[in-house]
N, C-alpha and C positions, 0 to 999 in steps of 0.2 A: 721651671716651677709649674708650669702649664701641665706637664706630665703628672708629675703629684697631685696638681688641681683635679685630674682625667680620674688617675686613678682614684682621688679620692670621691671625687663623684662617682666615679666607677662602682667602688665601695658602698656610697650609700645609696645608690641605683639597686644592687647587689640584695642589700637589709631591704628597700622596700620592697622590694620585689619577694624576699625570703617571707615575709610580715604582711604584705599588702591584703593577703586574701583575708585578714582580718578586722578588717577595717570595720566592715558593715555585719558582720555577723553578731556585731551587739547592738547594730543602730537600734534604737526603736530601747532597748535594755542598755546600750554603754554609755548613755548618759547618767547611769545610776550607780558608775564606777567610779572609783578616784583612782587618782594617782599612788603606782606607787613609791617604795622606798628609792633613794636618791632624787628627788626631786628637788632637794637643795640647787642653789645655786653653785657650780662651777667656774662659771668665768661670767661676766656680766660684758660684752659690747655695745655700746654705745643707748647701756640703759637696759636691753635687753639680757635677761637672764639665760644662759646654759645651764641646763643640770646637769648634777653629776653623772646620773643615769649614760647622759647623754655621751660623756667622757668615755664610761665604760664599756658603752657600746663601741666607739671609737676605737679602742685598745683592741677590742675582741675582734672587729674587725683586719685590724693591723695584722694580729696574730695566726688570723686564718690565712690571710693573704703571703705571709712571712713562710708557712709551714705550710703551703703549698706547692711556693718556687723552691724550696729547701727541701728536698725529698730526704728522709730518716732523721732532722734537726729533731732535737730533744727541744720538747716543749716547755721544758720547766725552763730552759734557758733565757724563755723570752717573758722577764720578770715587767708586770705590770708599770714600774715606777720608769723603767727605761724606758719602755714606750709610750708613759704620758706625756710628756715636752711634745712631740710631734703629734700626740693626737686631738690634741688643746691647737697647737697652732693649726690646723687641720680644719676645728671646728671653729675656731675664729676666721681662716680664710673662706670659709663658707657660708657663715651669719654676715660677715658684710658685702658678701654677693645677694644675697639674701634680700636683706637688708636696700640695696642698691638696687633690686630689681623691683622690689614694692617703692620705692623711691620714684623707680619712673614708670609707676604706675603697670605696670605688666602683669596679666592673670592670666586667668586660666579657668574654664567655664567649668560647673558641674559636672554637666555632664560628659565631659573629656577624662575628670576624676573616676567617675564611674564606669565609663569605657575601657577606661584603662586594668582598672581592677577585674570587669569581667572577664576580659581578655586577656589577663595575662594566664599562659600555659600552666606555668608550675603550680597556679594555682586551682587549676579544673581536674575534674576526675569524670571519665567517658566524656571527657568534652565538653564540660559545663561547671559550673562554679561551685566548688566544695564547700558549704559552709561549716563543715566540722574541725575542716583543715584551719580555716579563717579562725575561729572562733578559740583551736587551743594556741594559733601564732599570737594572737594577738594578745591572749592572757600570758602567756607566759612571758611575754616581752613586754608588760609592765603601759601598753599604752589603752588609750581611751578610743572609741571611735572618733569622737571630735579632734580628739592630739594627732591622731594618725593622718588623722585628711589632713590636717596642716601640714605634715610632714610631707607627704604626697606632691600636697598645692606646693610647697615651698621647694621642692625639687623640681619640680617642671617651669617656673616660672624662672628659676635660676638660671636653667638649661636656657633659656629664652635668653638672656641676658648676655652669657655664656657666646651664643650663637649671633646675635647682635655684634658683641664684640669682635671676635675671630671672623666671622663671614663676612666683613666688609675688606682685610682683606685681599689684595692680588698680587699676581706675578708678571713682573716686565719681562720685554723680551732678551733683555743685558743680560740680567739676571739669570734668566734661564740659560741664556748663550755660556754664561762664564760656570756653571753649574755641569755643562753638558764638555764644556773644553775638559773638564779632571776626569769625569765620569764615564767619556764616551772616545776618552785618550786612549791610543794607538801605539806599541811599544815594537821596533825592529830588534832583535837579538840572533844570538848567536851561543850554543852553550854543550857542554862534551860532560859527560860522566864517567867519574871515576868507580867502578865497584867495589864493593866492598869486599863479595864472595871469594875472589881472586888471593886477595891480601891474607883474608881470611885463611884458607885454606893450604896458604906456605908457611905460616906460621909453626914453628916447629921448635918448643922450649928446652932446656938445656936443665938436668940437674941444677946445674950450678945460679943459674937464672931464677929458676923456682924458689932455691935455697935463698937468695939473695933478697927476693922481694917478699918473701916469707919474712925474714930477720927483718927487714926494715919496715915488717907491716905487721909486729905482731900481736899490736892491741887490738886488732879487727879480728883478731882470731882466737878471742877467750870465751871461755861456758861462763855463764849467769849462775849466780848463787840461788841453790835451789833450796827448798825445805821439802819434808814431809810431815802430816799433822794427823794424831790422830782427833775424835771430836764426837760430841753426841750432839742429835738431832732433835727439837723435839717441835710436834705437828700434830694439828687435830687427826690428821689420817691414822694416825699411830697407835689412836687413842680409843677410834671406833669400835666400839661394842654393841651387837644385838641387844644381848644381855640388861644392858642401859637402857632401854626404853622397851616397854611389855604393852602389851593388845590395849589393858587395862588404863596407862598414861595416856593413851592417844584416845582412846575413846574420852577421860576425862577431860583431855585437852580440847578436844571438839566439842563438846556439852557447852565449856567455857565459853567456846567464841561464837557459838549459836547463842548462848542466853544473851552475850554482851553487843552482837552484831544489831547493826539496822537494819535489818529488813524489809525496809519503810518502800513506798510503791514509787517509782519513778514515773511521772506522765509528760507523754510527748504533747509538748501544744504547737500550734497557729496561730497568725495573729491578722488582725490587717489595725495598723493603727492611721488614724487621725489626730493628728501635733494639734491642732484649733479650728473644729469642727465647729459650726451651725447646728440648730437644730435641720436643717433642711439636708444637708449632708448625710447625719446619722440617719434621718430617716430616708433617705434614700437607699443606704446601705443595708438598712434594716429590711427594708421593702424588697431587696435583693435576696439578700438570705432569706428572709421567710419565703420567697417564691421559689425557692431548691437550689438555685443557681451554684455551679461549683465556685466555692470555698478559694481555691487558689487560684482561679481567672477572675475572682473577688476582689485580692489582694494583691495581684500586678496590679489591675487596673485603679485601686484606690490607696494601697496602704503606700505611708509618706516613709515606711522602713524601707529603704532602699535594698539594703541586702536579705533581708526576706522575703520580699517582694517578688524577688526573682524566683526563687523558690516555694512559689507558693503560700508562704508567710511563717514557715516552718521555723522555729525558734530552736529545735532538739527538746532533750527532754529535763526535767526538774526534779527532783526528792524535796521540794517542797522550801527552799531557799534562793532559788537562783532568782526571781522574780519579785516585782516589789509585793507586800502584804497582800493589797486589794488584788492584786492580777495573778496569787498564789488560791487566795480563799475561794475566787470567780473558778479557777482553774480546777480545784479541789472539788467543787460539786457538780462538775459535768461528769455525764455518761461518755462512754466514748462515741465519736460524732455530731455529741450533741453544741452547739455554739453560745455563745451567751449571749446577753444583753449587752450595752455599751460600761464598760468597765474604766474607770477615772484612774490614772496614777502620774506620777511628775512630766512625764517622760509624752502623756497625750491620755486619748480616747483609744481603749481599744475594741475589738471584738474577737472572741480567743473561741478556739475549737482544738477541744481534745480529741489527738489522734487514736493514741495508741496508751496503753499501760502497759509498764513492765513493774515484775515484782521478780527481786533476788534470790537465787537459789542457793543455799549451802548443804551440798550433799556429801554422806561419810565417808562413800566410798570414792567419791572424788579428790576428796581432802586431805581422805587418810593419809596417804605418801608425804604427801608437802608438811603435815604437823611430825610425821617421824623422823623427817629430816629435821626439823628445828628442836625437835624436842634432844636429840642427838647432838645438836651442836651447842644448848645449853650443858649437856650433861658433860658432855667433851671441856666444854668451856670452863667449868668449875672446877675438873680434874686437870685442865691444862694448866691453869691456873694455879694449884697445888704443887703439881710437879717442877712449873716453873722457877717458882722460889724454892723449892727446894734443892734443884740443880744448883739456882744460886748460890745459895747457903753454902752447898757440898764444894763446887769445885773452886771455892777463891781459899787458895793459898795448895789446893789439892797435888798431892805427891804425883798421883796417878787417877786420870779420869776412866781406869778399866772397874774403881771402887766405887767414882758416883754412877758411871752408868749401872751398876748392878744395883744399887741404892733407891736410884729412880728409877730402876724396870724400863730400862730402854739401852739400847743396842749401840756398843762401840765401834765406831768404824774410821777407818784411815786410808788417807789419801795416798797416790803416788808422787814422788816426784814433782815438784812446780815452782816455774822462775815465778819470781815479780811483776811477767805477764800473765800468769794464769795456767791454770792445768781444763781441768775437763772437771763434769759436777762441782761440787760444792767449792773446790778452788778456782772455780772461773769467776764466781760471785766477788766483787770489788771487795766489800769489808770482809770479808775472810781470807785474803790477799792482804789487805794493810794488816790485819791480825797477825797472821802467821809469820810478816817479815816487822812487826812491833820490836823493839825492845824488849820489852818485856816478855816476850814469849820466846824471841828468837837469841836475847843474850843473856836473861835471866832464867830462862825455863821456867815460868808460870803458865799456868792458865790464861787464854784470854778472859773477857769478862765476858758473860752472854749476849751476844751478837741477835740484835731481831732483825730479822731478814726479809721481814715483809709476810703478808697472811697468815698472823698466825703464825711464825715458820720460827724457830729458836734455834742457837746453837754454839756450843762453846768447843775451843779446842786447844792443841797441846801440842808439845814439839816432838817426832818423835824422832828426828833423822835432819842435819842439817848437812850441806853440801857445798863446801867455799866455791866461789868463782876458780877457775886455772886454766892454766896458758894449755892451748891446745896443741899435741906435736903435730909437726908436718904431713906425716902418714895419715893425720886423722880429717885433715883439711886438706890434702896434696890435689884432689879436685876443684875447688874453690879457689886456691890459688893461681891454679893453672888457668881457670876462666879468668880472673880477676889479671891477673898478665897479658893472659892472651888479648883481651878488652883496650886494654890500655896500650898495648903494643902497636895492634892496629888501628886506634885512632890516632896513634903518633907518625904511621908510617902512611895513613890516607892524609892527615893534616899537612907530613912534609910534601906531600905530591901535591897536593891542592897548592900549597905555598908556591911553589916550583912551575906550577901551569901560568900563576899570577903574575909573577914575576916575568916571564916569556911575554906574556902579554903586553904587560908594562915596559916591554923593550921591543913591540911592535910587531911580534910573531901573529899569525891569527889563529881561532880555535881551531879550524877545519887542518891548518897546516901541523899542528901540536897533536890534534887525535890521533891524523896519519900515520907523524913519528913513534907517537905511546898507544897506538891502537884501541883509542877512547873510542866508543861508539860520541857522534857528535851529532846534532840537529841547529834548524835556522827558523826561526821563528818571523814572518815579514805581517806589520801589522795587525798586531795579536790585542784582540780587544781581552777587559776585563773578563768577557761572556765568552770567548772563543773556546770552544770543544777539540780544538786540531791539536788542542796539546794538554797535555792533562794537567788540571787545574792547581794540583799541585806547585806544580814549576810555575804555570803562569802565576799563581799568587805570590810566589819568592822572587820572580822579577818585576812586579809591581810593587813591593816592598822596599825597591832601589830606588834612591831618590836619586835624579840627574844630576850631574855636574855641570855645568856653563860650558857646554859647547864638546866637550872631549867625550869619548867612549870609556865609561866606566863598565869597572868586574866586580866580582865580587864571587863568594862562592858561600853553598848551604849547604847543611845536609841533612836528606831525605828522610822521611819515615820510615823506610825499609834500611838506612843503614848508609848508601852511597852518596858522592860526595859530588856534588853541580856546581860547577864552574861557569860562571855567565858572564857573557861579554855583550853589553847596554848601547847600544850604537845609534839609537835615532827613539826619541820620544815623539810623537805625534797629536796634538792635540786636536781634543773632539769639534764635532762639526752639530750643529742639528740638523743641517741640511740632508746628512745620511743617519740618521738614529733612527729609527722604526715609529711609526706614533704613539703605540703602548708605552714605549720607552720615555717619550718626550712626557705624554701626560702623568706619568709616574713621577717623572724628572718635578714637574708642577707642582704634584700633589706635595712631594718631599721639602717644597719651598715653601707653600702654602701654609705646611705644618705648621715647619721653623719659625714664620712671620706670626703667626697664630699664639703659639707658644712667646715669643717675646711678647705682644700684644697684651696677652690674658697676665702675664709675669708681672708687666709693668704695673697694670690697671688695678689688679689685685693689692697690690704690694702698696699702689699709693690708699687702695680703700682703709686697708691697717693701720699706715703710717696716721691718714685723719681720723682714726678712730680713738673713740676714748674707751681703754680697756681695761680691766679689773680684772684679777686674775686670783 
């Protein structure tokens, strides 16, 4: 459970770190945020509310991590509902870690919060704290600056708890010793190989063999019931006309979104704010400014905006709503450079300096393109539109779709050939596959109904060739049988030999004395660790796969990735020492117990937090 605890810490180590650089780029402004949608309650722990949010985050998490380790998973597969049980208990093992570690009182300072934000990597651009990056993670992720730092403080303090727990912690030296006896175990053997290529290669089938395994194999060897279909298409591409949109539309259309656009002036401000100034502060900072001093070595050293601060008190820029009334109107009548006076709003005192003005441009010949594509794809869209249901109309109950395609002004075409797995184009597409092998199409001869295929994409189709399954002759598969014999033959005639070596064995022959006779290449393997290189690892992991018998030399036989067949005779197990283990090895050995103990620890501790917990779900 410790593992899922890791990873799920992992996880949300993971989002703060994705989110973190937003924290502070509304300080000073994210107090004048709320929350937003799902802030409902989700599960309630011992009094303490989850939101939903919080769930969802949970899930979206899951689902990255899911389709990560899963390389080509279909994402649609990993349906929210399946993964909430686990992502609810996930965030209930978390909140009473949580919970447990403000319990015994464990924090975590300011400015360790702040350290950590500046300095995390993903978050800086040339090596220094983004706050544009900040500013769109943390809106789009629905948190506050205040909600965020909690989130922050409450994952480090956990970790604290976390580490309390598991770091106290050790490894005896039993322990280790009986760890190191399986690990660091010593195997004597003895083992001959059978080849394959030999067997292989005398094999030499007979008419009559072929014929035979043919007859009694002949449902392996039938064609797939195929169909052919003819089918109209229909797609905004098809539909593309110059002709549909003239110099005259685009120019109108442009007139439009100039007269309707905002144009309105974006201004970049600064800030250095004071949360509950004196007047003796103000005027101190006043007395600053008015003596020229720069503006951003202003606002490190005074403004209580933490992530502005750092950047010189730079807030980005406004069209005239980001900021409260008073600090919009203050904002609106500077010059650029010019600073204000101490400006009142919920959130403190400020003093703001407009940097910069931007004012939006919308030009024609910029434009022109992007409005003649849209304009084109309304005109297409009304004609697709049209044609669509008309297709409709025409092909349900239709004799032949060569009369609606000529009806709808679009192009008949037809497929070749294709099983129930698929052809090439349009019958590689799944629903055009269930279509074509329907009932209805395929035993009635209808029409399918119009199939939407995604973007826009339409298409309906027809039977026009259908092709039963049938038994394939000999001549037509006479290669395939011959491999499919040949396969089977020689594994019957390596399996009787491997049998045949075993047996010898079992009646006290040795491997060296059996190769000589059957001219097996043989080898002797004397204290063959798990890590030994003297023999290729292959083998050594098929003779660590043998478990010993009490006392007697056991065989056993595998076979190889390339085909040959190993015959192993197990004659002395050796168990590990630490006295000869390498040190790298021992302390590795350590670490691996360390885990383990770690893991039960955290499993237990966790699992009774739950168990006392009063939960609402």
């Amino acid at each position: 459970m410790l593992d899922s605890f890791r990873t799920n810490m992992k996880g949300i180590a993971i989002g703060i770190t994705i989110l973190i650089g937003a924290v502070f780029a509304f300080s000073g402004t994210g107090a004048l945020m709320v929350p937003g949608a799902g802030s409902e309650a989700a599960i309630v722990v011992n009094g303490v509310s989850v939101p939903e949010i919080e769930v969802l985050r949970a899930i979206s998490r899951q689902k990255q991590r899911i389709l990560s380790e899963n390389e080509g998973l279909d994402a649609s597969a990993l349906e929210d509902e399946l993964l909430r049980p686990n992502a609810m208990q996930q965030l209930i093992g978390l909140q009473v870690l949580i919970q447990e570690a403000e319990k015994q009182r464990m924090s975590v300072s300011e400015a360790d919060i702040n350290n950590l934000i500046l300095e995390s990597e993903a978050f800086q651009a040339d090596g220094s704290f983004d706050q544009d990056t900040y500013r769109y993670m943390l809106q789009s992720s629905g948190y506050t600056s205040a909600s965020y730092k909690q989130l922050v403080r409450s994952d480090l303090i956990t970790q604290q708890l976390v580490s309390g727990v598991s770091d106290t912690n050790f490894v005896t030296e039993i322990e280790l010793a009986g760890l190191a006896a399986i690990t660091e175990q010593t195997r004597d053997f003895y083992y001959l190989t059978i080849p394959t290529a030999p067997i292989r290669e005398m094999i030499d089938l007979s008419e009559e063999q072929l014929q035979q395994y043919y007859e009694s194999n002949k449902g392996l060897y039938m064609t797939e019931p195929m169909v052919s279909v003819e089918y109209i298409e229909l797609n905004p591409s098809q539909l593309a006309d110059p002709a549909l949109v003239s110099a005259e539309t685009v120019q109108d259309r442009f007139d439009e979104e100039l007269n309707s656009l905002d144009t309105a002036e974006s201004r970049q401000a600064a800030h250095i704010l004071l949360l509950d100034p004196d007047e003796n502060a103000l005027a101190e900072v006043q007395e600053r400014i008015d003596a020229g001093e720069d503006f951003s070595l202003l606002a490190s050293e005074y403004s209580e905006d933490f992530g502005s601060a750092q950047t010189g008190g730079e807030l980005g820029f406004s069209s005239g709503d980001t900021f409260p009334e008073t600090f919009e109107a203050a904002l609106g009548n500077l010059e650029i450079g010019e600073i204000s006076e101490p400006v009142e709003t919920d959130a403190g005192t400020h003093f703001i300096k407009l940097i910069s003005i931007q004012q939006q441009e919308f030009n024609f010949d910029e434009e022109q393109e992007r409005i003649a594509q849209e304009l084109m794809r309304e005109a297409t869209s009304d004609l697709l539109i049209e044609k669509l249901e008309l297709m409709k109309e025409l092909s349900f109950n239709a004799e032949s779709l060569a009369d609606v395609a000529e009806d709808v002004d679009l192009t008949l075409n037809k497929t070749d050939l294709f099983s129930r797995r698929g052809g090439t184009g349009v019958s590689a597409i799944p629903s055009v596959i269930s279509a074509a092998f329907s009932s209805e199409v395929l035993d009635d001869g209808y029409a399918s109904e119009v199939l939407e295929l995604g973007n826009d994409r339409y298409l309906v189709l027809k039977l026009v060739e259908s092709v039963d399954a049938r038994q394939l002759k000999l001549s037509e598969v006479a290669d395939r049988v011959n491999s499919s014999l040949s396969e089977e033959t020689v594994q019957k005639l390596m399996s009787n030999k491997g049998s045949q070596v075993l047996e010898q064995l079992k009646a006290g022959e040795s491997i060296e004395s059996i190769a000589k006779v059957e001219g097996y290449d043989w080898q002797v393997g004397l204290s063959v660790s798990r890590r030994s290189q003297e023999i290729d690892q292959e083998i050594t992991s098929r003779v660590f796969s043998m478990s010993p018998s009490s006392g007697n030399d056991i065989s056993d036989s595998f076979y190889l990735n390339n085909g040959d067949l190993l015959v192993v005779s197990l004659t002395q197990v050796n168990a590990g020492s630490l006295g000869v283990a390498p040190k790298e090895i021992i302390t590795s050995l350590g670490d691996a117990l360390e885990l383990v103990a770690n893991n039960r620890d955290m499993q237990a501790f966790q699992q009774t937090l739950i168990n006392q917990a009063d939960i609402v779900q």
